[in-house]
C-alpha positions as CSV (number, residue, x, y, z in Angstrom):
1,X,0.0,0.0,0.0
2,X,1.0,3.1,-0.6
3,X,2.6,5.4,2.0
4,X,0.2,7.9,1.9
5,X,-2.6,6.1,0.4
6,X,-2.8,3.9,3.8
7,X,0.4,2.6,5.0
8,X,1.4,5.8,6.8
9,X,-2.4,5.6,8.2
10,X,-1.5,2.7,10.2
11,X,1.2,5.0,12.6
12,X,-0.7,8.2,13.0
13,X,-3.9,7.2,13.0
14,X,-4.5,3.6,14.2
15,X,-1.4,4.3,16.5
16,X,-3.3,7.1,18.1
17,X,-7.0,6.6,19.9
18,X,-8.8,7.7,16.8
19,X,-8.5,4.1,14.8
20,X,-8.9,0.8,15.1
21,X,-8.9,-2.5,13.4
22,X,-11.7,-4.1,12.0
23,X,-12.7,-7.8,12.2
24,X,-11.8,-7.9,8.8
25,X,-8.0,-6.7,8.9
26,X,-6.7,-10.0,9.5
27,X,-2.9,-8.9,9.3
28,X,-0.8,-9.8,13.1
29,X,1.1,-7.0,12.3
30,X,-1.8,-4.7,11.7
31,X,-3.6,-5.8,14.8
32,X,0.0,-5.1,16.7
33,X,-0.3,-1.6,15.4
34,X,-4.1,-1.1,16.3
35,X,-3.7,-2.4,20.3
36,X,-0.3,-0.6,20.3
37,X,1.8,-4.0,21.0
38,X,4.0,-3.4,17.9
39,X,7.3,-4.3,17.7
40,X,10.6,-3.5,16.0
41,X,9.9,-6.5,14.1
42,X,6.5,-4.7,12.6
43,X,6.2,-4.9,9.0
44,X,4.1,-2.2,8.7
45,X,6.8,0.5,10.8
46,X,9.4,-1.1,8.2
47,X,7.6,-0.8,5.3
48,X,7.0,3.3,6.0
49,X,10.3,3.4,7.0
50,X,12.0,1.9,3.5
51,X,8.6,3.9,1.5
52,X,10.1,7.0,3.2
53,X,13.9,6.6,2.2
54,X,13.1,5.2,-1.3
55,X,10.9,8.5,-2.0
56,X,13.9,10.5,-0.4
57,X,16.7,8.7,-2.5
58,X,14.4,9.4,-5.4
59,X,14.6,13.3,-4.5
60,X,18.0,13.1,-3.9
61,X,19.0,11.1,-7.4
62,X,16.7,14.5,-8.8
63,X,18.6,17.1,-7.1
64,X,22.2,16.1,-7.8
65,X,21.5,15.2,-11.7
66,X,19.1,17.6,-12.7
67,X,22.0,20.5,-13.1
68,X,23.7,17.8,-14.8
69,X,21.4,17.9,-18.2
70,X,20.3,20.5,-20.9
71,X,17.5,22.8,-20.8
72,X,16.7,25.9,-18.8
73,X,18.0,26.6,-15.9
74,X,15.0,28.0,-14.8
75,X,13.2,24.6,-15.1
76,X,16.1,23.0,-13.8
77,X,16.0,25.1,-10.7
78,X,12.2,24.4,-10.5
79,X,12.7,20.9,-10.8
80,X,15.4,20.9,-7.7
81,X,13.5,22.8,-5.6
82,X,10.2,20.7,-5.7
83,X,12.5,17.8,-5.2
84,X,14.1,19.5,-2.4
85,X,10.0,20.3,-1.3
86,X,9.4,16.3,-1.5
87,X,12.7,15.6,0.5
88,X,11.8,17.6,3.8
89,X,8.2,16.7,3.5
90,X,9.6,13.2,3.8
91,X,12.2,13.9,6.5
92,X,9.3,15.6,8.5
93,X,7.3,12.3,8.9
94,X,10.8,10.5,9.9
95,X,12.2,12.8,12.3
96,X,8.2,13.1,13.6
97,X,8.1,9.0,13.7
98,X,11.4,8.1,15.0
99,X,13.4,10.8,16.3
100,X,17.4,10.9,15.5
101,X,17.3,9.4,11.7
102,X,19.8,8.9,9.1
103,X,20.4,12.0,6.8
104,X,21.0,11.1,3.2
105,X,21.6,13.6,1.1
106,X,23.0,12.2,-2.3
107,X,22.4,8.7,-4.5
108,X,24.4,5.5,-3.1
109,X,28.1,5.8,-5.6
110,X,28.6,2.0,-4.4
111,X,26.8,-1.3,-3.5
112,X,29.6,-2.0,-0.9
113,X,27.8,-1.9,2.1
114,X,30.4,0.0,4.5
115,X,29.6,3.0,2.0
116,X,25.9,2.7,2.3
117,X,25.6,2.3,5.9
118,X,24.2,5.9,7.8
119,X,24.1,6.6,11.4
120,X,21.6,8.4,12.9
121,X,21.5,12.3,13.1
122,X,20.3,14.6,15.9
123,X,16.5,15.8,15.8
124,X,18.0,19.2,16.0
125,X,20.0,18.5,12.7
126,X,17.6,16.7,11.0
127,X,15.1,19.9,11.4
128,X,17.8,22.3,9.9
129,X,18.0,20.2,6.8
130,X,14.0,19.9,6.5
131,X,14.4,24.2,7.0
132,X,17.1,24.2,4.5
133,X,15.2,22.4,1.7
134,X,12.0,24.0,2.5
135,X,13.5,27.8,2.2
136,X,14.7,26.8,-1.2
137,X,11.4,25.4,-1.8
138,X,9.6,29.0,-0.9
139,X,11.4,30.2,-4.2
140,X,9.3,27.6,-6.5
141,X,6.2,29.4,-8.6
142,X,3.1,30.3,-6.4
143,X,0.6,28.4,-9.0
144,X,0.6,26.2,-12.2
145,X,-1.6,25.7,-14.6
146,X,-5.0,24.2,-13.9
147,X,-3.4,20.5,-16.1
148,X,-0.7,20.8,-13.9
149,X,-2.2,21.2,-10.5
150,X,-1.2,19.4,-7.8
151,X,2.9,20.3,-8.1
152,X,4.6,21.6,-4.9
153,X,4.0,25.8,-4.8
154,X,5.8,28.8,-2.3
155,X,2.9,28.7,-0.7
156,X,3.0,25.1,0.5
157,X,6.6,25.4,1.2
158,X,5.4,28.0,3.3
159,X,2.5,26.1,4.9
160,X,5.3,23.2,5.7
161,X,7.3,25.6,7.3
162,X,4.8,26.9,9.5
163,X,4.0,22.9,10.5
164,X,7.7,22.7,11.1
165,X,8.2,25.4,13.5
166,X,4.8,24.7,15.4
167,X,5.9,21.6,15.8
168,X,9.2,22.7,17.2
169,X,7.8,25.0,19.3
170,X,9.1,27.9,17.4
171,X,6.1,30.3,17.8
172,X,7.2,33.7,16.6
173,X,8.3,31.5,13.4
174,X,5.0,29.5,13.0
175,X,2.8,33.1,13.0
176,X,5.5,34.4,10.5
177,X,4.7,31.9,8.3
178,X,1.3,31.6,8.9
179,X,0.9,34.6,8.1
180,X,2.4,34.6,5.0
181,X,0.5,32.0,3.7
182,X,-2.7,33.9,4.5
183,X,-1.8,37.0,3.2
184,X,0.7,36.0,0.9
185,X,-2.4,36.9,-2.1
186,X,-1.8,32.8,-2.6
187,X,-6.0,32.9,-3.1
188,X,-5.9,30.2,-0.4
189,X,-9.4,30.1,1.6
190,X,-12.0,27.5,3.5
191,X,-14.4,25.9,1.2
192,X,-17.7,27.1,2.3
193,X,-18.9,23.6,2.3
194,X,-16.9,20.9,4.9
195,X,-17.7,18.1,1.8
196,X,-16.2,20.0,-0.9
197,X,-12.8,18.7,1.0
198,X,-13.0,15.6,-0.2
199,X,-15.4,16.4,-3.0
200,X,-13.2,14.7,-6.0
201,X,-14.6,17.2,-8.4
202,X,-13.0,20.0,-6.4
203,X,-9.4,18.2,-6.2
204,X,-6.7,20.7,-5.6
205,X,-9.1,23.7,-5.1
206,X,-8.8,26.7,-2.5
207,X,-8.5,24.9,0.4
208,X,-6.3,22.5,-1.0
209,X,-2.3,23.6,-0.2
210,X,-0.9,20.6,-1.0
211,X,-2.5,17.2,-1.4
212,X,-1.1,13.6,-2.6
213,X,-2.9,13.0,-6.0
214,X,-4.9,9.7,-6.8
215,X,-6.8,9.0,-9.8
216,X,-8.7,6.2,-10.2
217,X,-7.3,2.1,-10.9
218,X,-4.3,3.4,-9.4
219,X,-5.3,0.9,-6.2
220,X,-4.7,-1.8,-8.8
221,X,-0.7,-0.8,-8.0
222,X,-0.3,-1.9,-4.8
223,X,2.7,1.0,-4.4
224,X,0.8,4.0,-5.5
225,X,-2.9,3.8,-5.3
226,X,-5.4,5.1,-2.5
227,X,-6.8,2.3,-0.4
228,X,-8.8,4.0,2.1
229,X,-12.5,3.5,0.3
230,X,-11.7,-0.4,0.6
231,X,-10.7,-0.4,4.2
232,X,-13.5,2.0,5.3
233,X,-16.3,0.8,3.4
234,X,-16.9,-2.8,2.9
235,X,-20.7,-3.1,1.2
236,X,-24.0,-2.8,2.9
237,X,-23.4,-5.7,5.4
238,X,-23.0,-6.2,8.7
239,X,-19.4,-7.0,8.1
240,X,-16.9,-5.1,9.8
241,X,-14.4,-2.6,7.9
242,X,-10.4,-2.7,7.8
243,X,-10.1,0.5,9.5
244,X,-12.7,1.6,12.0
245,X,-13.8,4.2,14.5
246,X,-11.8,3.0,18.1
247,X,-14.6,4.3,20.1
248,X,-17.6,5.9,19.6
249,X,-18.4,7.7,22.6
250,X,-15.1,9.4,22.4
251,X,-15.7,10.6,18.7
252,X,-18.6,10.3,16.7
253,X,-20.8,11.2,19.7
254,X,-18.7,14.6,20.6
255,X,-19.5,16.3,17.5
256,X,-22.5,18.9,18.9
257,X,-25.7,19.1,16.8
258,X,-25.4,21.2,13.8
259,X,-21.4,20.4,13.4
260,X,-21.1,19.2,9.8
261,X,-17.9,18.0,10.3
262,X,-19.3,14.5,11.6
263,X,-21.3,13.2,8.7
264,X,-18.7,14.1,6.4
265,X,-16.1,12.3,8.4
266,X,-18.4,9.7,9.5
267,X,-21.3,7.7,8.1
268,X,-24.0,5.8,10.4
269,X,-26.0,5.3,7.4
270,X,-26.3,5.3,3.5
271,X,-28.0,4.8,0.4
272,X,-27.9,1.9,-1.2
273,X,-28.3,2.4,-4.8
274,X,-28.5,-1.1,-5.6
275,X,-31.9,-1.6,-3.6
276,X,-33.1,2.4,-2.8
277,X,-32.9,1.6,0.2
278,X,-31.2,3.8,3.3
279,X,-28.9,1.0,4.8
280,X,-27.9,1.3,8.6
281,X,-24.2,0.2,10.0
282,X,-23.6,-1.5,13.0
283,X,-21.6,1.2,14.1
284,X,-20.2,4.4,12.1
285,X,-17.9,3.9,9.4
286,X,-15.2,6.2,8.3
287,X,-16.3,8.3,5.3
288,X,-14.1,11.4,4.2
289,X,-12.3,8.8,1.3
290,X,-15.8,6.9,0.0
291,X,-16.6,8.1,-3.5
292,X,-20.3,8.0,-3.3
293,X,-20.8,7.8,-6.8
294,X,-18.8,4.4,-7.1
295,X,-19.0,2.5,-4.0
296,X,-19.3,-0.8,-6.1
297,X,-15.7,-0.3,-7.1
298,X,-13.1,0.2,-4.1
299,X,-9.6,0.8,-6.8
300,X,-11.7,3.6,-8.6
301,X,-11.1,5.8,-5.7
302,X,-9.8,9.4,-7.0
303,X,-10.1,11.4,-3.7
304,X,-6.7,12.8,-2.8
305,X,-5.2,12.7,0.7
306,X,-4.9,15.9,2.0
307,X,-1.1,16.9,3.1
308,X,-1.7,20.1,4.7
309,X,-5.2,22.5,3.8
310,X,-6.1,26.0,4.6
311,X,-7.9,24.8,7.9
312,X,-4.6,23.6,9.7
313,X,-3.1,27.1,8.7
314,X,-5.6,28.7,10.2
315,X,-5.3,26.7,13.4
316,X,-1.6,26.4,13.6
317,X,-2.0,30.1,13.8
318,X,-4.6,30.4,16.1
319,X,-2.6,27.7,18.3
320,X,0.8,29.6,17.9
321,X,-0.4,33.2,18.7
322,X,-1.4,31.5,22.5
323,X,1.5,29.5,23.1
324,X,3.1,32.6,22.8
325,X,0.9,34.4,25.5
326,X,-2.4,34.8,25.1
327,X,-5.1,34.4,22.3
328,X,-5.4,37.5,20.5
329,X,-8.4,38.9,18.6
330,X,-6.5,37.6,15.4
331,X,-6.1,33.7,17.2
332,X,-10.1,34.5,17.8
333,X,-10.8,34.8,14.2
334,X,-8.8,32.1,12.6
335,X,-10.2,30.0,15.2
336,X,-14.0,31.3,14.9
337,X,-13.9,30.5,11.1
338,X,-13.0,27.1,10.8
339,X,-16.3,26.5,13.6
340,X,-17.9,28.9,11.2
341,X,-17.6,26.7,8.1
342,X,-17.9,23.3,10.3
343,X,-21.5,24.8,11.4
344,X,-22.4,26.1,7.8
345,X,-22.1,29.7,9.0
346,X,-21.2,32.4,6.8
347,X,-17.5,32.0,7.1
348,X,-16.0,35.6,7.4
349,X,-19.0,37.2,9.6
350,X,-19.2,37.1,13.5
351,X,-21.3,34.8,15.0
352,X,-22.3,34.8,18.8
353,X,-23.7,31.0,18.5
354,X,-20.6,29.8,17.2
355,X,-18.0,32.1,18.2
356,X,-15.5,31.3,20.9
357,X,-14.3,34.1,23.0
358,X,-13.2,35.1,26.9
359,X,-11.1,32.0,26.9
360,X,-8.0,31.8,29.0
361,X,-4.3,30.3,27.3
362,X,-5.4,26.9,28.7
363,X,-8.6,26.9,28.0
364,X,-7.7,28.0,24.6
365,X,-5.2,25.2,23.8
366,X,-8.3,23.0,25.0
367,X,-10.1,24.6,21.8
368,X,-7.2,24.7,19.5
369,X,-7.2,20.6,20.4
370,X,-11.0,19.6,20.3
371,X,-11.6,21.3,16.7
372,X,-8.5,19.8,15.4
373,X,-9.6,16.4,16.7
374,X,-12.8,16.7,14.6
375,X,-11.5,18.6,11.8
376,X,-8.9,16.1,10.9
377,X,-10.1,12.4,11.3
378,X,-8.0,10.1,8.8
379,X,-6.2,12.8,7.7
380,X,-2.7,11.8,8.9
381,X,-2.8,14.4,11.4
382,X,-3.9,13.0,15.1
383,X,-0.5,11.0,16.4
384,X,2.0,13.7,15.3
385,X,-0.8,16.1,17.3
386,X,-0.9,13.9,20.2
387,X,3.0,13.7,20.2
388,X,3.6,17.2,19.9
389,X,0.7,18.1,22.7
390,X,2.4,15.7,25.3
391,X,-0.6,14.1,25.9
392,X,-0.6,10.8,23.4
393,X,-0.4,8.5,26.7
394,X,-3.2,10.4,28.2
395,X,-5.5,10.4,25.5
396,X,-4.9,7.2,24.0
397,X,-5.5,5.3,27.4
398,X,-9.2,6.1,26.9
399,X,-9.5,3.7,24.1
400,X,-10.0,0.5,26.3
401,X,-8.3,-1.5,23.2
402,X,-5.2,0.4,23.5
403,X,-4.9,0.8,27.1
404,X,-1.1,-0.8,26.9
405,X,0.1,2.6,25.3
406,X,3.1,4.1,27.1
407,X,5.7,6.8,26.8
408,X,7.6,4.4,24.2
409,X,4.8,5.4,22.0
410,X,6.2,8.8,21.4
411,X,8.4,7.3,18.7
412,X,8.3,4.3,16.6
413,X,10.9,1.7,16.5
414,X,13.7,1.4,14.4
415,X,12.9,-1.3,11.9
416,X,15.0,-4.3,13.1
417,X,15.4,-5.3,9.9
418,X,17.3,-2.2,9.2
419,X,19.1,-2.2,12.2
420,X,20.6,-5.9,11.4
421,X,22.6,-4.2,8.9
422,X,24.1,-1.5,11.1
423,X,23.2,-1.6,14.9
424,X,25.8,0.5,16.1
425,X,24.7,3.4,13.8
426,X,20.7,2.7,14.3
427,X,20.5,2.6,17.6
428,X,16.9,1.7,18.9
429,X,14.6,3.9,20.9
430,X,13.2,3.4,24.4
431,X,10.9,0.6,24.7
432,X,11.9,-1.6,21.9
C-alpha cells in the first residue's frame, strides 16, 4: 500500500486513539499496530520506513543530476527545488516518527555496504536540513496551470514551514509563516462547504495547499494507489471494515448538533443504490475517502489525501499566537472561522452562537485541540498532534483496546530489519 494512500495511516492514526482494526484486517502486524503491542519487528513501521527513504533517495538522485542535463536553468532550478519540497516533506514524517534518523543527502556511488551504511542524526539537525530544503522550496512558482495542479507551490513550502516550526515550538516563526500563507495573495481560503474537501470534483481547489494525488485504478498498483474506500467501506453488510472508529463515545458522539464536520467524516448510514434503500451500519464507518458515486468499485477511488489544507493554517496560527501568551483577537478569528464553516455559518462574519471568546491560554489550547480532533479524522494528522501536545499517553489510554500505550509510544521503532545491517549506527529507541 502506498505510504500515503494507507500505510502511513497505520502509525498516525490507528497508532493514536482515533483508529482501530476491523474484524476484517486480519494482518498480526496490523492488529499489533491497532492495540499498540507493535514491535521492532513490525512490518508495517518497516515498510513506511523503506517507502520513506526510497521516496527520499528518489529526490536526492533528482537534485544532484538535474543540473547535470540540458534545458533551462529555470526549469532545472524548479525541478530541484520541488525535489528538495518532496525531501523535507519526507524527513518531516521521519524525524516526527522516529526521532534521530539517518540524513541522506546524495544517491548511493557504491553497492559496498560499509559506503551505504548511515548513522543516525540529531533531531536538531535533521530539522535544519527539513528548514534548509523548505526555504529553497519557498522560491518555486506560487501556482501552475489548472493541467498541472497538484505540483509543490511557495505557498506550501510556506504552509510546511509553519507545520515545522509549530511543531518545534518555534512560535514567533509558525505566526511568520502563517501569516504569510494567509496573506501571501496565494488565493488560499476554507471551502464554504466541509464536503467540498473531499469532493473529487474540487481536487486541488482553495483549500487545497498541498495534497497527494490519486486518480482512479491506481489501487490496482499496490505502491501507488489510494486504499482507504476499501478499508472503510466494505458493502452494505454487517461485516466489519479494515479500518474503524476505536470508540464511539469518544468521537462520533462529541460532535454537537449542527457540526457538519461529523457526517462528512463519519457515516452511520447510507443509500444503497443497488436496492433504494437507506442502509444502517452497525456502528459508524469512516467516510471522508468513499466516493459516493462508485461504492461498487473500491480501486476507482480518485479522492486525494490531504497533506496540509487552509484549515490547519488557520489553526496552527490560532494555536501559535497563545502558546506565545495569550489568544489575541486575530487567534479568535482564525479560530471562529474554521467553527464557522464546520456549522455552515457564513465564514467571514461574526457569530455569537458559534463564536468562541473570553477564553483563558489553557482553556484555549483546550479549543485549538478539540476542533483539530474533529476537523482532521483520517487525515494523517492525530499521532503527530498527540505527540507534539504531550498528551498521546493520556489520551490514548481512553481507548479501552489500546490501554497498553506508554511513553515508548512517542516514537516508533527502528525497523529491526534495518538495524541488522548496522546496529551500532541505528540505535533503537526506548521501549523496543
Amino acid at each position: 500500500q502506498s505510504l500515503f494512500g494507507r500505510n502511513l495511516y497505520f502509525l498516525t492514526d490507528m497508532g493514536s486513539d482515533y483508529a482501530a482494526a476491523g474484524v476484517s484486517a486480519t494482518n498480526p502486524q496490523v492488529r499489533a499496530m491497532s492495540s499498540l503491542t507493535h514491535d521492532a519487528t513490525n512490518d508495517r513501521v518497516q515498510v513506511a520506513w523503506r517507502q520513506i527513504y526510497s521516496g527520499i533517495n528518489r529526490a536526492n538522485v533528482s537534485i544532484d543530476n538535474i543540473p547535470k542535463v540540458s534545458g533551462s536553468e529555470v526549469v532545472k532550478t524548479r525541478l530541484i527545488n520541488e525535489a528538495k519540497f518532496i525531501r523535507a516533506l519526507l524527513y518531516f514524517q521521519a524525524v516526527r516518527l522516529w526521532g534521530d534518523v539517518p540524513i541522506v543527502l546524495h544517491e548511493p556511488k557504491s553497492i559496498q555496504l560499509e559506503s551505504l551504511k548511515s548513522r543516525r542524526e540529531t533531531v536538531d539537525a535533521v530539522y535544519l536540513q527539513i528548514i534548509s530544503d523548505l526555504k529553497d522550496a519557498e522560491n518555486l512558482p506560487p501556482t501552475y496551470p489548472a493541467n498541472d495542479a497538484g505540483r509543490a507551490t511557495s505557498g506550501a513550502a510556506k504552509a510546511i514551514l509553519a507545520k515545522v516550526y509549530l511543531t518545534r515550538k518555534d512560535w514567533p516563526n509558525a505566526i511568520l509563516k502563517s501569516k504569510e500563507v494567509i496573506n501571501g495573495g496565494y488565493g488560499y481560503a476554507l471551502f464554504e462547504n466541509f464536503a467540498d474537501v473531499f469532493n473529487k470534483t474540487k481536487k486541488n481547489g482553495k483549500e487545497h495547499i498541498f495534497s497527494v494525488q490519486f486518480e482512479p485504478n491506481q489501487a490496482g498498483n499496490g505502491s501507488s494507489g489510494s486504499t482507504f474506500q476499501g478499508t472503510s467501506f466494505t458493502g452494505f453488510t454487517a461485516t466489519e471494515p479494515a479500518d474503524i472508529i476505536s470508540d464511539v463515545a469518544l468521537f462520533y458522539d462529541t460532535y454537537t448538533a449542527g457540526d457538519t464536520r461529523r457526517d462528512v467524516s463519519y457515516a452511520k448510514q447510507l443509500l444503497n443504490p443497488a436496492t433504494g434503500t437507506v442502509y444502517t451500519f452497525p456502528k459508524p464507518i469512516f467516510k471522508k475517502y468513499l466516493d459516493l458515486t462508485n461504492l461498487a468499485t473500491p480501486g476507482n477511488v480518485a479522492i486525494n489525501f490531504p497533506i496540509i489544507r487552509y484549515a490547519d493554517i488557520l489553526l496552527s496560527l490560532a494555536e501559535a499566537i497563545n502558546e506565545q501568551g495569550a489568544p489575541t483577537a486575530e487567534a479568535y478569528e482564525a479560530l471562529n472561522q474554521v467553527r464557522r464553516r464546520a456549522y455552515g455559518k457564513p465564514i467571514n462574519t461574526p457569530d455569537p452562537t458559534i463564536d468562541l471568546s473570553g477564553l483563558t491560554p489553557s482553556t484555549f489550547r483546550a479549543a485549538i485541540q478539540e476542533e483539530r480532533k474533529k476537523e482532521f479524522v483520517q487525515e494523517g494528522q492525530r499521532w503527530y498532534d498527540l505527540v507534539r501536545w504531550g498528551t498521546l499517553v493520556t489520551e490514548v489510554k481512553k481507548v479501552t483496546a489500546k490501554a497498553s500505550v506508554s511513553e515508548r509510544n512517542n516514537l516508533y521503532p527502528i525497523p529491526q530489519s534495518e538495524r541488522n545491517i548496522d546496529p551500532i549506527g541505528l540505535p533503537q529507541n526506548t521501549g523496543y
